[in-house]
C-alpha positions as CSV (number, residue, x, y, z in Angstrom):
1,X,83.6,59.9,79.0
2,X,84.9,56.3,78.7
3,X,87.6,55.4,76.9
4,X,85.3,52.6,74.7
5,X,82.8,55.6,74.2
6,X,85.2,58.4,72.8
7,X,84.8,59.6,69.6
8,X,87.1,58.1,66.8
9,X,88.3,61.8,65.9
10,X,90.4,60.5,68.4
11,X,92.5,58.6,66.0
12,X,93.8,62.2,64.6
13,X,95.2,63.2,67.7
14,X,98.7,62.4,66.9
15,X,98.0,64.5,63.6
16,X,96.5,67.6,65.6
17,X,99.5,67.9,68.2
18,X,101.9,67.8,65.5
19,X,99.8,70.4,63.1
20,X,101.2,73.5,62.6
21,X,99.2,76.3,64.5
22,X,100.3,79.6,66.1
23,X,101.5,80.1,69.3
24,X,98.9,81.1,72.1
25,X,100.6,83.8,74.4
26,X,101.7,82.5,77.5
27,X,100.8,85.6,79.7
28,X,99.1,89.0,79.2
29,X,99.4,90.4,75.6
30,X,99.5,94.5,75.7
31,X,96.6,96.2,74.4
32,X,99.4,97.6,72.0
33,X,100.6,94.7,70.7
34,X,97.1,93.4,69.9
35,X,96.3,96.7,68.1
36,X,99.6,96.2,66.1
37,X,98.6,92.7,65.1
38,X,95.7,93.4,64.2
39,X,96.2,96.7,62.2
40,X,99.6,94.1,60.1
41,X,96.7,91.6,59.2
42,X,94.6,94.0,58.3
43,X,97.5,95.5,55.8
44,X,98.6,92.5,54.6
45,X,95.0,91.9,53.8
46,X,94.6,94.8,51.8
47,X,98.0,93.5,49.6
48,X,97.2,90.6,49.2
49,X,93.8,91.2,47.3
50,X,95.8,93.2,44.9
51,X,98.1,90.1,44.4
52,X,96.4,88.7,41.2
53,X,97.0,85.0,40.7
54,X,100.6,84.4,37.8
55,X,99.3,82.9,34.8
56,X,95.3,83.9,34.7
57,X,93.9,84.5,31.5
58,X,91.9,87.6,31.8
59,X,88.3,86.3,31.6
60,X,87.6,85.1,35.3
61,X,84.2,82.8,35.7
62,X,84.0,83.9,39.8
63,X,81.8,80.5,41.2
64,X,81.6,83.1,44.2
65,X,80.2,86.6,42.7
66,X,77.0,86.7,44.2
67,X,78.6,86.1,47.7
68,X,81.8,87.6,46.9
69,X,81.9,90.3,49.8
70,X,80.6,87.5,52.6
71,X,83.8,85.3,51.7
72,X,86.1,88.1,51.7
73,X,88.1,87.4,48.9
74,X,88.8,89.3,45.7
75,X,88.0,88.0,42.5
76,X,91.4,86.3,40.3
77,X,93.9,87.3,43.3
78,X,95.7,85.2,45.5
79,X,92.6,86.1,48.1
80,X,90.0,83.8,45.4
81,X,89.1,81.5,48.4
82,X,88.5,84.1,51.1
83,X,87.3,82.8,54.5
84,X,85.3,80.2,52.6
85,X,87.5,77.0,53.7
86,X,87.9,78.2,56.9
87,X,84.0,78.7,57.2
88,X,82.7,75.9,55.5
89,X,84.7,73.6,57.9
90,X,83.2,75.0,60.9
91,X,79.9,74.3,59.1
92,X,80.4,70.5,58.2
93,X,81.8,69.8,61.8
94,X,78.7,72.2,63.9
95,X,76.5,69.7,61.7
96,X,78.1,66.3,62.8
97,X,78.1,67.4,66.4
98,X,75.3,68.3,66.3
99,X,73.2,66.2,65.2
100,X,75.6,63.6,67.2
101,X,76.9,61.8,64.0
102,X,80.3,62.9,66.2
103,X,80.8,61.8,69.7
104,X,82.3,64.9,71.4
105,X,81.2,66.8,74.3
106,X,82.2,70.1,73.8
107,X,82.2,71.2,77.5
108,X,84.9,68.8,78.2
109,X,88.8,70.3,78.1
110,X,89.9,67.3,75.9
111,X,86.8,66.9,73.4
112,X,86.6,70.9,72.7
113,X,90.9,70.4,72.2
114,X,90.1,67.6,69.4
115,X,87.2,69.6,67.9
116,X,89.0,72.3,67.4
117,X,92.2,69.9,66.2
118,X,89.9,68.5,63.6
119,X,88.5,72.0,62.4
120,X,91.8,73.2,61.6
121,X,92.8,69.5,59.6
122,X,89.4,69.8,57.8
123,X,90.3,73.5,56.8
124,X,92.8,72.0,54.9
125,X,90.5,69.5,53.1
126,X,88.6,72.0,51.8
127,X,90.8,74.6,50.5
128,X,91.6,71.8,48.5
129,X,88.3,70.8,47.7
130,X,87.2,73.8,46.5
131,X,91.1,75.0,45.1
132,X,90.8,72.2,42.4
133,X,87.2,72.4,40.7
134,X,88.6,76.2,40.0
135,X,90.2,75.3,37.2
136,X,87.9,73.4,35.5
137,X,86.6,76.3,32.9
138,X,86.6,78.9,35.6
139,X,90.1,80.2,36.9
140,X,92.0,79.2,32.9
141,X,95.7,79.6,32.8
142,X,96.9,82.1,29.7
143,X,98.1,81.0,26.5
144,X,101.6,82.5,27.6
145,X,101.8,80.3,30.6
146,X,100.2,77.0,29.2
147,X,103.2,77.3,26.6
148,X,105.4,77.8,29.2
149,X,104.9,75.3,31.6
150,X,102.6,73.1,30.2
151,X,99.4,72.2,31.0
152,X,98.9,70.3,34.2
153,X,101.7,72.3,35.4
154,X,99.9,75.2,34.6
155,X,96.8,74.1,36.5
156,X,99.0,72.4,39.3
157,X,100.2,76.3,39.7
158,X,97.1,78.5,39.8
159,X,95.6,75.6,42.8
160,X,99.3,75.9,44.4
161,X,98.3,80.0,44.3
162,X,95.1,79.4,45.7
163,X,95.6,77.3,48.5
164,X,98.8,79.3,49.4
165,X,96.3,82.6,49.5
166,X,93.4,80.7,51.6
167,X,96.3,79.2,54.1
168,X,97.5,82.9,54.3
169,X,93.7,83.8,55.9
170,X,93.4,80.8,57.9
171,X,96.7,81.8,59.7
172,X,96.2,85.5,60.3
173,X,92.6,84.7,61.1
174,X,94.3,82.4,64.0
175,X,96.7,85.1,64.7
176,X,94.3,87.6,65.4
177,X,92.0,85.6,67.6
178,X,94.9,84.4,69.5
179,X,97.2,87.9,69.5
180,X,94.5,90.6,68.2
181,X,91.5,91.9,68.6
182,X,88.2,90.4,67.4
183,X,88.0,87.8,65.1
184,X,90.1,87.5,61.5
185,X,87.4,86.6,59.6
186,X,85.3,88.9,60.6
187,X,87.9,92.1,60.1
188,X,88.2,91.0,56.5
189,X,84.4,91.0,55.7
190,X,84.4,94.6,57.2
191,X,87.3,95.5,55.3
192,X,86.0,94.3,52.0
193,X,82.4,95.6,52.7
194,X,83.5,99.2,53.8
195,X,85.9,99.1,50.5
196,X,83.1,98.6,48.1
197,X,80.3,100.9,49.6
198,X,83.1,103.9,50.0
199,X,83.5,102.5,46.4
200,X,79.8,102.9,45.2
201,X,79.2,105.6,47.0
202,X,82.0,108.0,45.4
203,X,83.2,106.6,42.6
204,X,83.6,109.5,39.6
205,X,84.2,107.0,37.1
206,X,81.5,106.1,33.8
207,X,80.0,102.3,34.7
208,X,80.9,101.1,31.3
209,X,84.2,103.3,31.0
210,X,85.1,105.4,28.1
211,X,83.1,108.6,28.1
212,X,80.5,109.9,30.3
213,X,76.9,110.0,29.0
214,X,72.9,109.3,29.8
215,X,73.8,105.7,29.2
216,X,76.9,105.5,30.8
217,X,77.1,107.7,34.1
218,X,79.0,107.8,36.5
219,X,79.0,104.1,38.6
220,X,78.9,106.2,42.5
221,X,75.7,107.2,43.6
222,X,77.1,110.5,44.7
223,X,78.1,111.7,41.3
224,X,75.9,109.4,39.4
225,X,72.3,110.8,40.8
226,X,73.8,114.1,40.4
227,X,75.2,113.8,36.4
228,X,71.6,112.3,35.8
229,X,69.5,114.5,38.0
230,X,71.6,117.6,35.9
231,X,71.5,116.4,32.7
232,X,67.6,115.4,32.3
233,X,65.4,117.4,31.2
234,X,61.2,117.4,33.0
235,X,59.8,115.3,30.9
236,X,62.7,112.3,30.8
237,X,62.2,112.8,34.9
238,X,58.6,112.4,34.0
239,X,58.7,109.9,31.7
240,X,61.0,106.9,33.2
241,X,64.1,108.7,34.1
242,X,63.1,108.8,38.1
243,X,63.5,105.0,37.6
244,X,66.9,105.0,37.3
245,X,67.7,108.0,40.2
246,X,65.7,106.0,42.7
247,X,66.3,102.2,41.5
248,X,69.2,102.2,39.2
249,X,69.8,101.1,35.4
250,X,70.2,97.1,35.3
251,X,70.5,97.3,31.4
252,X,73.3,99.6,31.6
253,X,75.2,98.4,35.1
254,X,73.8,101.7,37.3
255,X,73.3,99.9,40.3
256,X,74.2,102.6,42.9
257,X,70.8,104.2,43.4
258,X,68.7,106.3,45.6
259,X,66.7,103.5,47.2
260,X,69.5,101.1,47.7
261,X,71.9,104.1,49.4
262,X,68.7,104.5,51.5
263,X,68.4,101.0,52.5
264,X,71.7,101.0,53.1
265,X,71.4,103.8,55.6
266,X,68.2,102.0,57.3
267,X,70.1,98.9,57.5
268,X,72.8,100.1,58.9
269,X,70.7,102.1,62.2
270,X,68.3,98.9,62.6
271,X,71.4,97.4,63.1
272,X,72.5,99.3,65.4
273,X,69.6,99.8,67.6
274,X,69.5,95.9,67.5
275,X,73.2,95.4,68.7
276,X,72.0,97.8,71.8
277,X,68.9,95.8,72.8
278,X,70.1,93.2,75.8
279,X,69.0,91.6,78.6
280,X,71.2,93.0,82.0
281,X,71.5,90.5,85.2
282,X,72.6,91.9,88.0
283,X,75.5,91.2,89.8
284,X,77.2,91.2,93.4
285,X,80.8,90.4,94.6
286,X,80.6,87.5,96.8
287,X,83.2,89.2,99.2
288,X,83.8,92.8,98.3
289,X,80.8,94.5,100.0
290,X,79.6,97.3,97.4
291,X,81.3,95.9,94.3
292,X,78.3,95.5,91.8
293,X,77.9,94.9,88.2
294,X,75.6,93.6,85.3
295,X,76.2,90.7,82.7
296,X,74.5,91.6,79.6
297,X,72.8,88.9,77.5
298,X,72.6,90.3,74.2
299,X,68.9,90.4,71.6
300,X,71.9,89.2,68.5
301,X,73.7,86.8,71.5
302,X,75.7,84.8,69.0
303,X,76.3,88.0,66.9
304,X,76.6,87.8,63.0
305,X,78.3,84.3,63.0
306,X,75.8,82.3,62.0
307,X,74.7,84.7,58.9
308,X,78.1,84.3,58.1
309,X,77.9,80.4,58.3
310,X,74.6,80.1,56.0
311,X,75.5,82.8,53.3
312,X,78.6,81.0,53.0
313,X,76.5,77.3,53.1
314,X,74.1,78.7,50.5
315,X,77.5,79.9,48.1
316,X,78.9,76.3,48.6
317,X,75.2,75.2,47.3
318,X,75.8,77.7,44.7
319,X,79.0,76.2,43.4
320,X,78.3,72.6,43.3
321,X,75.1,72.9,41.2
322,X,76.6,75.3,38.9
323,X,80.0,72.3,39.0
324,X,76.8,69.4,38.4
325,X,75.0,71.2,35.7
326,X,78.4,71.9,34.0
327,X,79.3,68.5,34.5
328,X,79.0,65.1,32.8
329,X,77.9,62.9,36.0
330,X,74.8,60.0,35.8
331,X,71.7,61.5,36.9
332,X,73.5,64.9,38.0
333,X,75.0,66.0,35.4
334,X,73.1,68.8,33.2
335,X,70.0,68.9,35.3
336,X,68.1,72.5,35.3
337,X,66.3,71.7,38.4
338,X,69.1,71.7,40.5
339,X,70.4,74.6,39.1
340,X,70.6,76.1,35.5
341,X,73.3,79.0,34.5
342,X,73.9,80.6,31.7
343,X,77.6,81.5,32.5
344,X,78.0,83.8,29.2
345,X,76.0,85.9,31.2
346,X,76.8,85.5,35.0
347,X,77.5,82.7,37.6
348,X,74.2,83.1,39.1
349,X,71.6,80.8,38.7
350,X,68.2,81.5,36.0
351,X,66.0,78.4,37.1
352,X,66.2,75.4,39.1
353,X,66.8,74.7,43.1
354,X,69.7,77.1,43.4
355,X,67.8,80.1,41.6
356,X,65.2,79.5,44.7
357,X,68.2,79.6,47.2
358,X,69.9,82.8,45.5
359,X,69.8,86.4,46.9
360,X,66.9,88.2,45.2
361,X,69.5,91.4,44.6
362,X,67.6,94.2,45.4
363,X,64.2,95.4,44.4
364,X,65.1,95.6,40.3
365,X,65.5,91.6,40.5
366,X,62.3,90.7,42.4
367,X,59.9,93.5,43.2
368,X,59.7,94.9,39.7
369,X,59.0,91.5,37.8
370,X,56.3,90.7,40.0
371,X,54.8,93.9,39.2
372,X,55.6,93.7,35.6
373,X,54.4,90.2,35.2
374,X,57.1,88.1,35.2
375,X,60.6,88.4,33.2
376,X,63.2,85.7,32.1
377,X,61.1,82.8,31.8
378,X,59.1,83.3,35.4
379,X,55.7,84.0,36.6
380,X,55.5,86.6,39.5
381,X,53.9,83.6,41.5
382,X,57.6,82.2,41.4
383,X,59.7,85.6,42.0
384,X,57.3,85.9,44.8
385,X,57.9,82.0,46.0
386,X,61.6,82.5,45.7
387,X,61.8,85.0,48.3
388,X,59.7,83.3,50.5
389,X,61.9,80.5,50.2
390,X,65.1,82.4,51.0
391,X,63.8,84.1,53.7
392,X,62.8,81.0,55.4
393,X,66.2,79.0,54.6
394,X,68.3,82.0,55.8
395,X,66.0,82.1,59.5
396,X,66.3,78.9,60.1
397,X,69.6,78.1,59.0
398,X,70.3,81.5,60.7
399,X,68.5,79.7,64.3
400,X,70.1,76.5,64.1
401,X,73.8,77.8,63.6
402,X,72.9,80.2,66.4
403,X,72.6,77.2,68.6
404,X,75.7,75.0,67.3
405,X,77.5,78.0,67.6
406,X,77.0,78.9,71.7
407,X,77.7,75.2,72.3
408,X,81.3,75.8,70.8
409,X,82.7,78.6,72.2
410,X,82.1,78.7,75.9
411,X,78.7,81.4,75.4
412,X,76.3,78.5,77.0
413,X,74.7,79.0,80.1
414,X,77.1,76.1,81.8
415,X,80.1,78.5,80.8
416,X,78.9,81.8,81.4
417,X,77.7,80.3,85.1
418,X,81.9,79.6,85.6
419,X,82.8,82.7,84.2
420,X,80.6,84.8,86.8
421,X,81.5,82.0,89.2
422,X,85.7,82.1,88.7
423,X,85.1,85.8,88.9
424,X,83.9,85.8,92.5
425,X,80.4,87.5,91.4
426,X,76.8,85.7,92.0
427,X,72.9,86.8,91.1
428,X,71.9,88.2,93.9
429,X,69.5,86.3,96.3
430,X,70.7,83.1,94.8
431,X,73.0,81.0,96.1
432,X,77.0,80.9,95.1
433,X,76.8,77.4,92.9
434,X,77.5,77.6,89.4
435,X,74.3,74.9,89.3
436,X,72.2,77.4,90.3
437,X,73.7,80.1,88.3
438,X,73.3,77.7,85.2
439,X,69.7,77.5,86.0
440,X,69.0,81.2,86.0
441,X,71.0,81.5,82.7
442,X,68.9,79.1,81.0
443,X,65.5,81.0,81.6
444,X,67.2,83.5,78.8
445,X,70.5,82.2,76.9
446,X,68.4,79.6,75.1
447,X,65.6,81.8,74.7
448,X,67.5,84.7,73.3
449,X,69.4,82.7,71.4
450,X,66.7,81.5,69.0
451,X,65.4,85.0,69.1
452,X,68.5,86.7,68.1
453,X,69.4,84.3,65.4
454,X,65.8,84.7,63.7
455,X,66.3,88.2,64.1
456,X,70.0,88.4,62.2
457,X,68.6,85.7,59.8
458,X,65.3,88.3,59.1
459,X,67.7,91.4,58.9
460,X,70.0,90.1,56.6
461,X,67.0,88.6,54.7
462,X,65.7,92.2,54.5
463,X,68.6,93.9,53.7
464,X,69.0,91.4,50.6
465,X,65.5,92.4,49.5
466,X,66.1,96.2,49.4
467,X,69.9,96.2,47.8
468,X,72.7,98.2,48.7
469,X,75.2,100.6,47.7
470,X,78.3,99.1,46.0
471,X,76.8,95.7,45.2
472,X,78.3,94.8,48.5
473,X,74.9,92.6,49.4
474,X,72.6,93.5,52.7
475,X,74.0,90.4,54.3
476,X,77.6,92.0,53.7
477,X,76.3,95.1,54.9
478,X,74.3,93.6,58.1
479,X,77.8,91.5,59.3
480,X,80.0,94.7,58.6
481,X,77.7,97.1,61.1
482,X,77.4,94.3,63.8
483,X,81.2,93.7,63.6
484,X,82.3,97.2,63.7
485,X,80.1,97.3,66.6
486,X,81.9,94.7,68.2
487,X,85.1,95.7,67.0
488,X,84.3,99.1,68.9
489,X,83.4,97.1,72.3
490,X,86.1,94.7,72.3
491,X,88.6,97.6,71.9
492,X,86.9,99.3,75.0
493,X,87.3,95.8,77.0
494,X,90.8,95.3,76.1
495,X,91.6,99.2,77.1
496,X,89.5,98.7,80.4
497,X,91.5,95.4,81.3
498,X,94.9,96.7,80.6
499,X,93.6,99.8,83.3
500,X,92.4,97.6,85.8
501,X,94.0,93.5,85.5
502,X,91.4,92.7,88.0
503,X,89.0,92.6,85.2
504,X,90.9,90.2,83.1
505,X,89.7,87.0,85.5
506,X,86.0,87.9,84.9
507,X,86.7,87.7,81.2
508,X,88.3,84.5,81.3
509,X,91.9,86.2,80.1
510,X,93.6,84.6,82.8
């Protein structure tokens, strides 16, 4: 690239090479010490959920509940941000390059070196960004602590807390990728996922608290369809009470159902089968007569990533209308058909362009009004319309991050073809040029991308439409199997290359 045509990120260079970022091994790190990483993150994880922000009051408005478990945070701890800075980033900055508003070419050394330089600058931006509108009505500092400190101090304290918590992820996420296993952010969505279905699945306690009852059972589906089955007589079963066993109690907070452990369980095998589905090319040492392998192209080839991208898009959607319609702004401010919320009752929308964009929340919140008519203040035409709509934004989005997404981290056919090439393996019957490796690869890598990111986008769609156990969402659900999955593999590779180092040069380790 010319110097004239470079890309004026270029300008933060001096910024990036002095930015505090963790130390990438120099040689070979032990499949031990990776595990060890790993498992300390994972730990320190864990505490730091529990770490509830100094100063709250006790009534948290969460601007993140209805994607809660996809930003892997905890609601009023330390952990309040999640992965969402660190996610929304990589979103803003896939969007310039691609749609070339930013002149980098990600297969150069130098350009990839200042992408990545700027994500981790713009990381920063944003935990501010979305640290300070917190504690405008949503994240309010205690009585206590307002007449302790004062009140901009007070404020100034609870976004100190927050972007502490979010830098906290953003540096074990960059400590896992660089001396773990897998990806950070992905581990914490697991983690939090796995917590809250373990959670809905077996959890003894009344939904309400106080004392167990018909109205107030207990919140697990275990226990709960038990205590209900037990204590109902024929005719209740007969006259309504096979509603709440199968779909839950809304009016009550029973959410932990028959049909959403089921579509839990369905989710969770489609998934599975899914991850298994690949395309296999085979593969011949150029020198070692005998020596034969296959690269597999994966159906899901840029795996959960960009559902992670577009739920956490369509929660950033979520929070600035509900900021706008709180708001004061010119032509903005207070508009329902952006988004109207009634936060007395929850954070999610009730009309408007975000309710459209929302989750529909299992088959209480969308199957049974259109049956029934209508409820809150819509026809069934429009439950029916909004899940059209969701389904088609969460597709496409779910496509076009799919493609940004290859481009950035050395999974396009350009890369692969100098992976198999630095490896000493060809394609049979083709020549050993990665040029002509590159063209084989793009007969399927494009292909499979689109494929596999409609299919993700259409699972977790899905999975959002039937509900799951412990209010942990079917998109939290979807990305936990498909990175437990990968979890599982990259533990096998890292085992296989500390057996045989030979293998580490075909993996682009070395």
């Amino acid at each position: 690239m010319a110097e004239g045509k470079k890309s004026y990120l270029y300008k933060l260079k001096p910024i990036i090479e002095r930015w505090p970022a963790i130390t990438k091994p120099e040689g070979h790190v032990t499949f031990r010490t990776k595990i060890f990483w790993t498992l300390l993150c994972l730990i320190i994880y864990f505490i730091l959920t529990n770490v509830m922000i100094y100063g709250l009051k006790g009534d948290v408005i969460d601007l993140f509940a209805q994607y809660r478990f996809i930003m892997a945070g905890a609601s009023g701890s330390i952990m309040h941000l999640g992965i969402g800075p660190i996610v929304t980033a990589s979103i803003i900055l896939q969007l310039f390059v691609g749609a070339k508003i930013i002149n980098l070419d990600l297969t150069k050394k130098e350009d990839k070196a200042i992408y990545q330089g700027t994500q981790k600058v713009l990381v920063i931006v944003m935990i501010i960004v979305e640290a300070i509108p917190q504690i405008f009505g949503y994240l309010q500092p205690s009585d206590a602590f307002l007449g302790a400190v004062g009140g901009d101090m007070a404020s100034f304290l609870i976004v100190l807390q927050l972007c502490i918590g979010a830098l906290l992820v953003f540096f074990m996420d960059e400590l896992i990728s660089k001396w773990g296993i897998g990806s950070g952010i992905s581990l914490f969505i697991a983690a939090g996922v796995s917590q809250a279905i373990f959670t809905g699945l077996f959890n003894w306690l009344p939904v309400q608290g106080g004392i167990l009852s018909m109205s107030n059972p207990p919140a697990g589906t275990i226990p709960g369809t038990y205590y209900l089955a037990s204590h109902m007589t024929l005719g209740e079963i007969m006259g309504g009470g096979y509603q709440s066993i199968f779909l839950g109690a809304p009016s009550v907070g029973y959410q932990n159902a028959i049909v959403p452990f089921l579509g839990t369980l369905f989710i969770f095998f489609i998934v599975v089968y899914v991850e298994s589905s690949r395309i296999e090319l085979p593969l011949a040492h150029g020198r070692v007569r005998g020596a034969r392998g296959r690269y597999p192209i994966r159906l899901i080839y840029a795996s959960n990533i960009p559902v992670i991208l577009m739920s956490a898009l369509l929660a950033n959607v979520n929070m600035f209308a509900m900021l706008l319609y709180r708001s004061e702004l010119p032509l903005l401010g207070g508009q329902w058909w952006m988004g109207k919320y009634d936060l007395s009752v929850s954070t999610q929308p009730i009309a408007g362009g975000a309710w459209y964009l929302s989750s529909p929340g299992g088959i209480n919140s969308w199957l049974i009004p259109i049956f029934a008519g209508g409820v809150g203040g819509h026809d069934s035409w429009q439950f029916a319309l909004k899940v059209i709509i969701y389904l088609s934004v969460l597709i496409f989005g779910s496509i076009l991050f799919a493609k940004f997404w290859i481009e950035t981290t050395n999974m396009g056919a350009a890369d692969v073809a100098k992976q198999i090439q630095n490896s000493g393996m060809q394609i049979p019957g083709f020549r050993r040029d990665p040029r002509v490796l590159k063209k084989v690869l793009e007969r399927y890598i494009p292909v499979v991308t689109v494929i596999g990111g409609a299919a993700v986008g259409a699972l977790a769609g899905f999975a959002d439409l039937i509900g799951t156990v412990g209010n942990a969402s079917g998109t939290g659900v979807l990305l936990t199997v498909g990175i437990i999955i990968r979890l599982y593999e990259d533990i096998a590779k890292e085992q296989a290359m500390e057996m045989h180092p030979v293998l580490r040069g075909f993996f682009g380790n070395e």
